[in-house]
C-alpha positions in Angstrom: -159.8 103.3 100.1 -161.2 104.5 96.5 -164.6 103.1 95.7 -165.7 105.2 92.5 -163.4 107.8 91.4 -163.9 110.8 88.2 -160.5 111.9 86.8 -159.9 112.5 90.3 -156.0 113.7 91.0 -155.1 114.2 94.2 -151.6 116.4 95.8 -150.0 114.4 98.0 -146.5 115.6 97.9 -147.2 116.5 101.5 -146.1 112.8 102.2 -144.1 111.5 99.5 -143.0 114.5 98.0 -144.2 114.2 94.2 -144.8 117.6 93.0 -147.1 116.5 90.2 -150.9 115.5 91.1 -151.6 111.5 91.1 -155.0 110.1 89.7 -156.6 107.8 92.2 -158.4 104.9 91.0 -161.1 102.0 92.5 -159.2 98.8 92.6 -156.4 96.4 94.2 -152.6 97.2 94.8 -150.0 94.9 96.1 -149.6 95.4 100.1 -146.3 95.9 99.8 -146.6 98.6 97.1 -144.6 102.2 98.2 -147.0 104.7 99.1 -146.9 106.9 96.3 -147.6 103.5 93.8 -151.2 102.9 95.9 -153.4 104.7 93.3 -156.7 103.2 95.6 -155.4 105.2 98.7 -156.2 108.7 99.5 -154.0 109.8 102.7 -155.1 112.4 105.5 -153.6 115.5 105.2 -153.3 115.5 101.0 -155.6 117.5 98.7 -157.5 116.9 95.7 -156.8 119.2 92.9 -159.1 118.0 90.3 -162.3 115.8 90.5 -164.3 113.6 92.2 -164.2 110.1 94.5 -166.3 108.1 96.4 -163.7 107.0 99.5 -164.2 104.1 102.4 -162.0 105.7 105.5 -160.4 102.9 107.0 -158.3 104.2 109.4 -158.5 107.6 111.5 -156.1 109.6 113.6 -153.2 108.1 114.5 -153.5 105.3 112.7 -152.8 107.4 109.5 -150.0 108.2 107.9 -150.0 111.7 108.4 -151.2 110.6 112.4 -147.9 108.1 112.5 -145.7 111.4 111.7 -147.2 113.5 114.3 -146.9 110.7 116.5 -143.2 110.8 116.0 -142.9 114.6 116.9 -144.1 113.4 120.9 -141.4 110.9 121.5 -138.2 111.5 123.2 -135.1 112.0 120.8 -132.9 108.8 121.0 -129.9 110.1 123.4 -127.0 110.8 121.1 -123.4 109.0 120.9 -121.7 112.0 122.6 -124.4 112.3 125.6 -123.9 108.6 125.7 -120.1 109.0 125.5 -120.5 111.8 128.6 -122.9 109.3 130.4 -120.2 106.4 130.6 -117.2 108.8 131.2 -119.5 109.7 134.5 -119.4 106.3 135.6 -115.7 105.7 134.9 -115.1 108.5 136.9 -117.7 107.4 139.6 -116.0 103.9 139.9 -112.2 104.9 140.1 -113.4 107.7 142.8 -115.3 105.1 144.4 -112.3 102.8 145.0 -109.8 105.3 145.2 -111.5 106.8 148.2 -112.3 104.1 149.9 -109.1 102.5 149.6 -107.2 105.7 150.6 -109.2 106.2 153.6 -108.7 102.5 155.0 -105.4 103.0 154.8 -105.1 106.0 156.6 -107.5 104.8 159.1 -105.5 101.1 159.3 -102.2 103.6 159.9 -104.2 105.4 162.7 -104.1 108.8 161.4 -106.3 111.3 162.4 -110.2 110.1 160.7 -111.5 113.3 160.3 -108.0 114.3 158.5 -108.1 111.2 156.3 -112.0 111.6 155.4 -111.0 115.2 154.2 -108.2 114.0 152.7 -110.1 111.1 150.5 -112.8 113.7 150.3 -110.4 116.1 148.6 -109.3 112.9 145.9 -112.5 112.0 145.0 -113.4 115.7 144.3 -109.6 116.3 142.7 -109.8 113.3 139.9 -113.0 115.2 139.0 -112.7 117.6 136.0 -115.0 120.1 137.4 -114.8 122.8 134.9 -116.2 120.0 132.0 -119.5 121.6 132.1 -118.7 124.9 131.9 -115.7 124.2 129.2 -118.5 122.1 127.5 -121.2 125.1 127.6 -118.4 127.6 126.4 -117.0 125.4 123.6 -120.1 124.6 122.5 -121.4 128.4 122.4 -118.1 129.5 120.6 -118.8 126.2 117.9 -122.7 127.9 117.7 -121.4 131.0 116.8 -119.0 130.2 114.8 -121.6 127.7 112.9 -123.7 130.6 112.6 -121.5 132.9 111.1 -121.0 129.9 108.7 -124.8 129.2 107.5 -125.7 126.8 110.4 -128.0 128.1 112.9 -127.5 125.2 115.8 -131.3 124.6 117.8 -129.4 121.8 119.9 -126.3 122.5 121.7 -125.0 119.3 122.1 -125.8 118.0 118.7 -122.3 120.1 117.4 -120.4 117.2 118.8 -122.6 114.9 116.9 -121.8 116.5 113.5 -117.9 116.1 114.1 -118.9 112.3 115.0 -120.9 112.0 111.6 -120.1 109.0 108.8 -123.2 109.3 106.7 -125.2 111.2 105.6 -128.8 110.9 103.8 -130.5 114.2 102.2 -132.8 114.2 99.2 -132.2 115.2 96.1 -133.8 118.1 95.0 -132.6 121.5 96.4 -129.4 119.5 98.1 -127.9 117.7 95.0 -130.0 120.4 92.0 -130.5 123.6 92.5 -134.6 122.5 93.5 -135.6 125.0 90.7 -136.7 123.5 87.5 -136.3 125.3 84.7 -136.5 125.1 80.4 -133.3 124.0 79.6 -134.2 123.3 75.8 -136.7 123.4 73.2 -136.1 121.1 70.6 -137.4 119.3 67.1 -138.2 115.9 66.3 -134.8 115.8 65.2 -133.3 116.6 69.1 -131.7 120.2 67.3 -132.5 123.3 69.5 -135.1 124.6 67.3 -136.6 128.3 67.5 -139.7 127.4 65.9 -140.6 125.0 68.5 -140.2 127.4 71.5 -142.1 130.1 69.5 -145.2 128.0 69.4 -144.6 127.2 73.4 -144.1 130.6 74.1 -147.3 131.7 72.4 -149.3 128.5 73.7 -148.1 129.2 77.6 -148.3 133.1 77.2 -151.6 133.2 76.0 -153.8 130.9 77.4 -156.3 132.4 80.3 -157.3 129.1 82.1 -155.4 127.3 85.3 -151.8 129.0 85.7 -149.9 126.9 86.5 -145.6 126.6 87.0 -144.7 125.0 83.8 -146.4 127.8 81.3 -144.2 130.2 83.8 -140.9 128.5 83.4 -141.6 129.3 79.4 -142.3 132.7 79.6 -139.3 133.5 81.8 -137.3 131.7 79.8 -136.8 134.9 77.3 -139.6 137.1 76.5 -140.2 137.2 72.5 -142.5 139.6 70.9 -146.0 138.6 70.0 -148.1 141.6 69.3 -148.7 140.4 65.8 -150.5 137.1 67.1 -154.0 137.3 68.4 -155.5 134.7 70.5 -158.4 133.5 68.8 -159.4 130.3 71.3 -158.7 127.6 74.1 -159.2 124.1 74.6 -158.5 124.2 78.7 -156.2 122.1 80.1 -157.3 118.7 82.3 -155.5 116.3 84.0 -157.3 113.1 81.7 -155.5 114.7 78.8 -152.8 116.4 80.2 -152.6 118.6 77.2 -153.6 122.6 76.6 -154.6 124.2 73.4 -154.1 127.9 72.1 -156.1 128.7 68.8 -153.7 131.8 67.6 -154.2 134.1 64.8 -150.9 135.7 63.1 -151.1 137.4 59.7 -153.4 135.4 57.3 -152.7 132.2 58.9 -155.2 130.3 61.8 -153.2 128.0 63.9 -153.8 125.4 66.9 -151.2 125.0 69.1 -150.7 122.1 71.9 -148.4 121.4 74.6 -148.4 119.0 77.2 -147.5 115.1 78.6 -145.9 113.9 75.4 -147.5 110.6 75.2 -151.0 112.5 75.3 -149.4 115.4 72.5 -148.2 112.1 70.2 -151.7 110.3 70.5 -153.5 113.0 68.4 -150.7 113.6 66.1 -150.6 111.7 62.7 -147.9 113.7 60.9 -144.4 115.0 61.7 -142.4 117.8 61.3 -139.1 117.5 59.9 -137.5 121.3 59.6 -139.6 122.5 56.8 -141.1 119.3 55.6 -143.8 117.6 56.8 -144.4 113.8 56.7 -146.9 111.3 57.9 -145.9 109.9 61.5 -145.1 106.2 60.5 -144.1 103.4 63.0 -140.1 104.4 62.8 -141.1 108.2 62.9 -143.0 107.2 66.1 -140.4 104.4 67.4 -137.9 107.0 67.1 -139.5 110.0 68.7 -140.4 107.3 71.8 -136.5 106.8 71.9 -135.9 110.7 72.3 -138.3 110.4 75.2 -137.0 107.6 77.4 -134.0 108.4 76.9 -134.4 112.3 77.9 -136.9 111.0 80.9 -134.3 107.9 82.2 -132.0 111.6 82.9 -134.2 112.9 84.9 -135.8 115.4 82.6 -139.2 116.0 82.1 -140.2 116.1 78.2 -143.4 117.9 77.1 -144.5 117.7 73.4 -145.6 120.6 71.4 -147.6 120.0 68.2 -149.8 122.3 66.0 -152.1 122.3 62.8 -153.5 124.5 60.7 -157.3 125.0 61.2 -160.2 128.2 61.1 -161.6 130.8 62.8 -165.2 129.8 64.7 -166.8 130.7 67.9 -166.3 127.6 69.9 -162.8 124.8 70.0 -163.8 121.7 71.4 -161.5 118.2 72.3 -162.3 117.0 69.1 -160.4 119.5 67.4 -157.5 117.8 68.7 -156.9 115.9 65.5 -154.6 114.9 63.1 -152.4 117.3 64.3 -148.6 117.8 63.4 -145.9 117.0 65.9 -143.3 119.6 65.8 -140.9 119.1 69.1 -139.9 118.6 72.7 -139.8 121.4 75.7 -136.6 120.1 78.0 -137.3 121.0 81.7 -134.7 119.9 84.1 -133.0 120.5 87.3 -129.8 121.0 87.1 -127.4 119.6 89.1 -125.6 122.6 91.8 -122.4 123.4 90.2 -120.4 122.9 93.5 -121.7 119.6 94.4 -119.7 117.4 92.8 -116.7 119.0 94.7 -118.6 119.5 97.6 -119.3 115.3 97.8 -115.2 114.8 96.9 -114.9 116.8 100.1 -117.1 114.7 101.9 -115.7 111.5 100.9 -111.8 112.8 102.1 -113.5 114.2 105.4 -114.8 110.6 105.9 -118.2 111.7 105.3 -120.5 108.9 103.0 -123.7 110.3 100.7 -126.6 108.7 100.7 -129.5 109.8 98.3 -133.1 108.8 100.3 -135.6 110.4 97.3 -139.6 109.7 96.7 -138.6 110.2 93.1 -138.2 107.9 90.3 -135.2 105.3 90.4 -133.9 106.6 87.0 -134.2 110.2 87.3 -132.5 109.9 90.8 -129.5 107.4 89.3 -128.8 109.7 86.4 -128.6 112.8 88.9 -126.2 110.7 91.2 -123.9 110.1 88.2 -124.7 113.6 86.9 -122.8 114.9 90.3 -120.3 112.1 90.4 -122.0 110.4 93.4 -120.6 106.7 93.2 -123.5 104.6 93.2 -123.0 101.2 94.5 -126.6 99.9 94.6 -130.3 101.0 94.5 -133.2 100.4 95.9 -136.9 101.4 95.9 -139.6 101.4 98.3 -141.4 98.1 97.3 -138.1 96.4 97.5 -137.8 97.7 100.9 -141.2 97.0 102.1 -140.3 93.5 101.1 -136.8 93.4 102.6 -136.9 92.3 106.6 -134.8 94.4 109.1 -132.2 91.7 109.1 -131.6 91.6 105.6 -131.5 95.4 105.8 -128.9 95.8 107.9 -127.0 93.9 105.3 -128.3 95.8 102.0 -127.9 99.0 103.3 -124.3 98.9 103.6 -123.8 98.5 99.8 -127.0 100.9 98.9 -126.3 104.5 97.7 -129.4 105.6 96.3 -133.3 104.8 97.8 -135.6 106.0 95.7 -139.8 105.8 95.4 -139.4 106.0 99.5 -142.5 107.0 101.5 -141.7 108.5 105.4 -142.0 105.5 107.6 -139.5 103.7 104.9 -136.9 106.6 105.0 -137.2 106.3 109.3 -136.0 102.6 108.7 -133.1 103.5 106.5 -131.8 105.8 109.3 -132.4 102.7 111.8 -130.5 100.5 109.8 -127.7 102.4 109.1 -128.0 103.3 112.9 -127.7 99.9 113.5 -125.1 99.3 111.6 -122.6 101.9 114.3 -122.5 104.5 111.7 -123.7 108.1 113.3 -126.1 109.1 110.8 -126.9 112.9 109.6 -130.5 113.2 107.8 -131.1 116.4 106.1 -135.0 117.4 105.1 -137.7 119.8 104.7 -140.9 118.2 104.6 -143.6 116.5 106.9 -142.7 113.6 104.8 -139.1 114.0 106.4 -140.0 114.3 109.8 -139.9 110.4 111.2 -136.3 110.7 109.6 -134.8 113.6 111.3 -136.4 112.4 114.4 -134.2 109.1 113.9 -131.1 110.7 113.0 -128.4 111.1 115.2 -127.6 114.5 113.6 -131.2 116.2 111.9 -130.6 118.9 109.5 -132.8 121.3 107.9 -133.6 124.4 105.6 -134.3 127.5 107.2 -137.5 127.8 104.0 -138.5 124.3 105.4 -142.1 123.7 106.8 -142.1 124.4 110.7 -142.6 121.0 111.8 -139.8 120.0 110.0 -137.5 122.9 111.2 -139.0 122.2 115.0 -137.3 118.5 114.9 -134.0 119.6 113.4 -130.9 119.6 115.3 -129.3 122.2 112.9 -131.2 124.9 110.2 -129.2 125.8 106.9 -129.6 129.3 106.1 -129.8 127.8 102.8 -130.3 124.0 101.5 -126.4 123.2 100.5 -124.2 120.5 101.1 -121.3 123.3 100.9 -122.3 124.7 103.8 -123.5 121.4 105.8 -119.5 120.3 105.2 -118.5 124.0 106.8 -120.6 123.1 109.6 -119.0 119.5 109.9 -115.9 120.5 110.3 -116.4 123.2 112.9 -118.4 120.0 114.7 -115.2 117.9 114.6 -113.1 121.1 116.1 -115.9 121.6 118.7 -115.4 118.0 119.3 -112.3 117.4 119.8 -111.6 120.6 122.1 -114.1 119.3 124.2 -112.3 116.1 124.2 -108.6 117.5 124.8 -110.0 118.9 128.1 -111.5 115.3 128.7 -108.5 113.4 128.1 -106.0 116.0 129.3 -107.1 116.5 132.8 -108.5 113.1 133.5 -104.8 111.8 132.9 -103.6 114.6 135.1 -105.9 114.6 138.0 -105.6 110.6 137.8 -101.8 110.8 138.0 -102.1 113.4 140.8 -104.2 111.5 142.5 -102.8 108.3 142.0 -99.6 109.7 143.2 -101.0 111.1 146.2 -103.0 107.8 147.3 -98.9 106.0 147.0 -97.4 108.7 148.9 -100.0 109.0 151.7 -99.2 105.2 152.4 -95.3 106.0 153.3 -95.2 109.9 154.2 -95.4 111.0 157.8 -97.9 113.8 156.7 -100.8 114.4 153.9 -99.0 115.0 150.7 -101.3 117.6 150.0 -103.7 119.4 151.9 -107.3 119.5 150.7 -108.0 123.2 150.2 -103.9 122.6 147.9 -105.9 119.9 145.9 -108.7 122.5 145.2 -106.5 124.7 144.6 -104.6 123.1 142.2 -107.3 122.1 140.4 -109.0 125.8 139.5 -105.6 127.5 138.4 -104.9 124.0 136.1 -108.5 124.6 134.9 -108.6 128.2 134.5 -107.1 128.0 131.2 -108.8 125.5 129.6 -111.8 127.8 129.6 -109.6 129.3 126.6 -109.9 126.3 124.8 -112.5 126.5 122.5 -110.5 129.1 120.8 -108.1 126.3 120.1 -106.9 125.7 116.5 -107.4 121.7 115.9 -104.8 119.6 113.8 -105.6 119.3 109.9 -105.1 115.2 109.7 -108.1 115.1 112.4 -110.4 116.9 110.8 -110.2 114.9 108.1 -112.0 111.6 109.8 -115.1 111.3 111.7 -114.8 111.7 115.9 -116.4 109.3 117.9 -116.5 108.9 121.8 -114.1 105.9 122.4 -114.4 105.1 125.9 -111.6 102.6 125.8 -108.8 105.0 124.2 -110.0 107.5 126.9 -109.7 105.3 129.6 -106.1 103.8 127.8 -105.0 107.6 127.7 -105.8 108.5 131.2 -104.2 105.7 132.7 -101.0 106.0 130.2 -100.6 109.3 130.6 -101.2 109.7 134.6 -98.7 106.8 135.0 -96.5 108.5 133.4 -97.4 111.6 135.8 -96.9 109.8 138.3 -93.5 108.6 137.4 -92.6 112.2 137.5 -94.3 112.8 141.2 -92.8 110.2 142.8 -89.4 111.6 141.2 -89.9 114.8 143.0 -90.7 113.2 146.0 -87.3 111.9 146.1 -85.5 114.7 145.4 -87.8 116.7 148.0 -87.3 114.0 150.9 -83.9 113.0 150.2 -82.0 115.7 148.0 -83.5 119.0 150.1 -84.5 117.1 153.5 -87.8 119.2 152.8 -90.4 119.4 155.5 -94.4 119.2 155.6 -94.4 122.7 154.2 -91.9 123.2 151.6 -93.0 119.4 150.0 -96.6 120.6 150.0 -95.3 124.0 148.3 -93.0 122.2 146.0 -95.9 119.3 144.9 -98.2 121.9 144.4 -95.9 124.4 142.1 -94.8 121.2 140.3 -98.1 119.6 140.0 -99.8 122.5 138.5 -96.8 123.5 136.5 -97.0 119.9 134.7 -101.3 119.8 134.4 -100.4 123.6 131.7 -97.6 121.4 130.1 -99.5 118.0 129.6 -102.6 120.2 128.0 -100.2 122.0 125.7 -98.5 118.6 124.2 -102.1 116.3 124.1 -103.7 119.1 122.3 -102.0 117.9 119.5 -101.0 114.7 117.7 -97.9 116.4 116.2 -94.8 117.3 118.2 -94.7 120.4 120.7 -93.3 122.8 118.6 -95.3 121.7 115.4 -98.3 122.8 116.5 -99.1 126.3 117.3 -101.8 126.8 120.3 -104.6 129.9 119.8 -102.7 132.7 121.6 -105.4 133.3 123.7 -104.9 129.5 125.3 -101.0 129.9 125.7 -101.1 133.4 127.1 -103.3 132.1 130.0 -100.8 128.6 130.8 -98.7 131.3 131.0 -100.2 133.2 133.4 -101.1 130.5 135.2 -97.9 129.2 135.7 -96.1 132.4 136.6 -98.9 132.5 139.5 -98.1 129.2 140.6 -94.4 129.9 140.7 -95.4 133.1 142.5 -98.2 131.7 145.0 -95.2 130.4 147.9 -93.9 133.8 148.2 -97.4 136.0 148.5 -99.0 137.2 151.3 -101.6 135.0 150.8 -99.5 131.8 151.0 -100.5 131.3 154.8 -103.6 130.8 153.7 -103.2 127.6 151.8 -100.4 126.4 153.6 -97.5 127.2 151.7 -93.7 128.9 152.0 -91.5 130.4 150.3 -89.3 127.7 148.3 -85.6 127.8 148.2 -84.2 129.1 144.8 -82.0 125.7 144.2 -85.5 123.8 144.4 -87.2 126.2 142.3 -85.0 125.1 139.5 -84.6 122.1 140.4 -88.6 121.7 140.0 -88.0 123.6 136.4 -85.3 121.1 135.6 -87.4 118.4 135.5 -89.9 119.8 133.7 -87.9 119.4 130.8 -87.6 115.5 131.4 -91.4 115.4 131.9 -91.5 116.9 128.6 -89.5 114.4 126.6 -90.8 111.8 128.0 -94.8 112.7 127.2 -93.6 113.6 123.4 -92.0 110.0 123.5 -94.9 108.3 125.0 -97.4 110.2 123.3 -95.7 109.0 119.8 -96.2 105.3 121.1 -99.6 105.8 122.0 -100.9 107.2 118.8 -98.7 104.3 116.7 -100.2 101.6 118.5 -104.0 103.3 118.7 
């Protein structure tokens, strides 16, 4: 707390992210004042650029802001939706193999079939309805989706994160460097009148260019501007800049004439001025001259640029320039400075919106300056708030506002944490995109934590994802190779759950009415690496247009739906061979087992070529890489019966008429899985 302060400014952009010093006074603020309003606090971690204070500490450590951050950085990350998703799909699985086991082993057991038999046998279920490979598929599709991200822009720190970008509804970033181009520049220098006026940036020019005191960014954003020649004009004096005036003087000889020249905050430049210049003529600065020029300014600062004044009088040579020589000067004009909006944004958020992807804009600047850079890049703003509306809002009513909020502005860290909880809340899966310490409680909250790869470390340390460069063109590249990711992963989810579940199912019926195990354990095993072998191909996998275009999220529910849809409808097919095995061919133990295990593995490459796609079959074209292996796969398992190694797994040769038979029906199993597939998605 401030006790006694001396034009004492103090950076603390470390936390809030204001790039210009703020003066720190002795006195009382409300409680519930944002942080970067509290003019009577000095925070850990900031510096004081100018001046002096006498400061109480009231709290140390942890209990500071800056301690509340680093706090952050020692907790563990919330689990994301897709771990979650992955921890539930576990227990589904655990439960059905639970019951299917046990049920299929009583049953053998209450048939008096051999125990040991029947234990393998249940054994050989439990481990069949398992997708074994989903760790490995997972590791390899979420290498490929790193690499490809990378390629892209997106260097990925978290694996599993990828899937949480394709899940992602909304997403909060700042505004400068994501929405601007985060480099301010001199966009204009103008007179009284608002013309571009060439007088007005040659007396900038000579006042930034010649001065010898503090450098300092905004003199260099003049000079590089365009370089005009001066060697005619001699610097004759200097009235430093400070930050209680906020102005700088240059004393400048050029021919006969003396001149003093000043620049700075406007409302300091206009305080010492008592004439104006019109063009050539100058007037005395009268109550509508001054009205007029404070128009120009607000309505200039309310769009987010930042307005200097420049004024200047004629005056003599002498030894010394003090402030008092900053008199009755003439104001002449307004430097523009302003950063501008990236030209690709406004697209880029267009995109955004049709990939189901909201914006919002969590900023510690000023409301104004960050509503007219919103509308500047078509953002449609539906509400605002700012911090000291926030610190007064409850979490309950939060939950609420949020919704209908676009834009938070004056935010400090802990304020932009609770905006990510809210929205959290709320079910959305939230993306946060940041740079700063100031940014770090956020990115630790969000479900998907982006940052710049020019970004402090700690920041960079606590992001999910780095951009090679701060761009929300390349963020929406690196959502829609999440959402492929994702839903590759989740066609090998879906795919063989349903087909292990209608395998199994189907084997649990027949072991009930069958003389013999339908299957034999090491056939089960079997079946399940050549049906998984080329899903390892599948992260290669091209994904349908209309999905990318909406956000993925783990639905346990449709997964479950789908599996036990679709391995019905397997299993409608199983028992259909069993039939035509028992009572068309009078087949025996081996040829059934041989002509279950060519079918079953034959429909597990069919069923993953129609799921991986909404569309029909033929409509959409698998990565050749994934078809080329079914095809492999299935010529082995046609092939398997008739090899040496057949012996081995219990199988024989089988007769030709069964062969195609088994092919027939393939074609059946087909139609039907298009047909019921078109149901399912119509009535998702």
């Amino acid at each position: 707390m401030v006790l006694a302060s001396e034009h004492c400014f103090v950076n603390q952009s470390i936390l809030t992210g204001e790039s210009i010093p703020v003066q720190k006074l002795p006195g009382l603020v409300e409680a519930d004042q944002a942080m970067e309003h509290r003019s009577n606090v000095v925070y850990m971690g900031t510096n004081v650029q100018s001046g002096n204070a006498n400061i109480l500490i009231v709290r140390t450590g942890r209990e500071t802001e800056y301690g509340q951050i680093a706090r952050e950085l020692t907790l563990r990350p919330p689990e994301t939706e897709f771990e979650q998703g992955i921890r539930h799909f576990g227990y589904l699985l655990t439960y059905i193999m639970f019951m299917l086991t046990l049920l299929v082993f009583a049953i053998n057991v209450w048939f008096e079939r051999d125990v040991i038999d029947s234990l393998l046998f249940a054994v050989a279920l439990a481990v069949g309805i398992t997708p074994q490979l989903l760790s490995a598929i997972m590791s390899i599709t979420l290498s490929q989706g790193s690499r490809q991200m990378a390629e892209q822009g997106v260097i990925v720190r978290k694996l599993t994160a990828i899937e949480n970008f394709g899940s992602m509804d909304v997403l909060c970033t700042d505004k400068t460097g994501t929405l601007t181009e985060g480099q301010t520049r001199l966009d204009d220098a103008v007179d009284v009148d608002g013309a571009s006026s060439e007088f007005v940036f040659r007396s900038a020019y000579l006042n930034a260019s010649l001065q010898v005191g503090m450098k300092n960014e905004l003199d260099d954003l003049i000079c590089h501007a365009r370089t005009i020649d001066i060697s005619s004009v001699r610097r004759v004096g200097e009235i430093p800049f400070d930050f209680t005036r906020e102005r700088l003087s240059v004393v400048v000889r050029e021919e006969a004439h003396v001149r003093l020249i000043t620049k700075g905050a406007y409302h300091h430049v206009i305080y010492v001025c008592h004439r104006v210049r019109h063009q050539d003529e100058i007037r005395l600065l009268s109550p509508f001259e001054r009205s007029a020029l404070d128009v120009h300014f607000e309505n200039w600062s309310t769009r987010g640029i930042r307005v200097l004044g420049v004024a200047e009088k004629e005056t003599v040579e002498q030894d010394a320039y003090q402030v008092e020589d900053e008199t009755d000067m003439v104001f002449i004009g307004f430097l523009l400075i302003f950063d501008h909006p990236k030209s690709d944004v406004a697209d880029t958020i267009v995109e955004l919106a049709r990939h189901g992807v909201g914006l919002r804009v969590i900023t510690g600047d000023n409301a104004s300056i960050a509503l007219h850079t919103a509308e500047a890049v078509g953002l449609s703003v539906t509400g605002i708030m700012t911090g000291s509306e926030l610190n007064r809002t409850s979490d309950e009513a939060l939950w609420q506002k949020v919704e209908q909020t676009t834009i938070f502005a004056e935010v400090d860290p802990n304020q932009k944490e609770r905006i990510i909880l809210a929205l959290k809340k709320n079910g959305h899966v939230v993306g946060y995109m940041g740079d700063g310490i100031n940014d770090v409680p956020a990115l630790h909250a969000a479900d998907v934590s982006v940052s710049v790869e020019n970004a402090v470390d700690v920041a960079k340390e606590a992001a999910d994802f780095v951009l090679v460069r701060k761009s929300l063109r390349v963020l929406l590249r690196g959502v829609v190779l999440g959402r492929t990711t994702f839903l590759n992963t989740l066609k090998y989810i879906k795919v063989t759950s349903s087909a292990n579940f209608g395998n199994m199912f189907s084997m649990a019926g027949a072991s009930l009415f069958l003389p013999f195990l339908p299957l034999l354990p090491k056939q089960i095993l079997m079946i399940n690496f050549l049906s998984d072998f080329p899903a390892l191909a599948i992260s290669q996998d091209a994904v349908d247009e209309d999905d990318l275009l909406k956000p993925q999220r783990w639905d346990l529910k449709e997964v479950r739906r789908f599996m036990i849809t679709f391995g019905l409808v397997s299993s409608l097919f199983d028992y259909t061979v069993f039939a035509v095995l028992l009572f068309l061919f009078r087949a025996n133990e081996a040829v059934f087992q041989s002509g279950w295990f060519v079918f079953s593995i034959l429909t597990e490459l069919l069923i993953l070529m129609i799921m991986r796609t909404r569309r029909i079959l033929y409509r959409s074209r698998p990565a050749p890489i994934l078809l080329y292996a079914s095809i492999l796969v299935g010529l082995l398992a046609i092939g398997v019966p008739y090899l040496p190694i057949a012996p081995l797994f219990g199988l024989t040769p089988l007769p030709l008429p069964l062969l195609v038979t088994l092919l027939g029906l393939l074609g059946g199993y087909v139609l039907l899985n298009e047909t019921v597939k078109r149901w399912f998605y119509k009535n998702a």
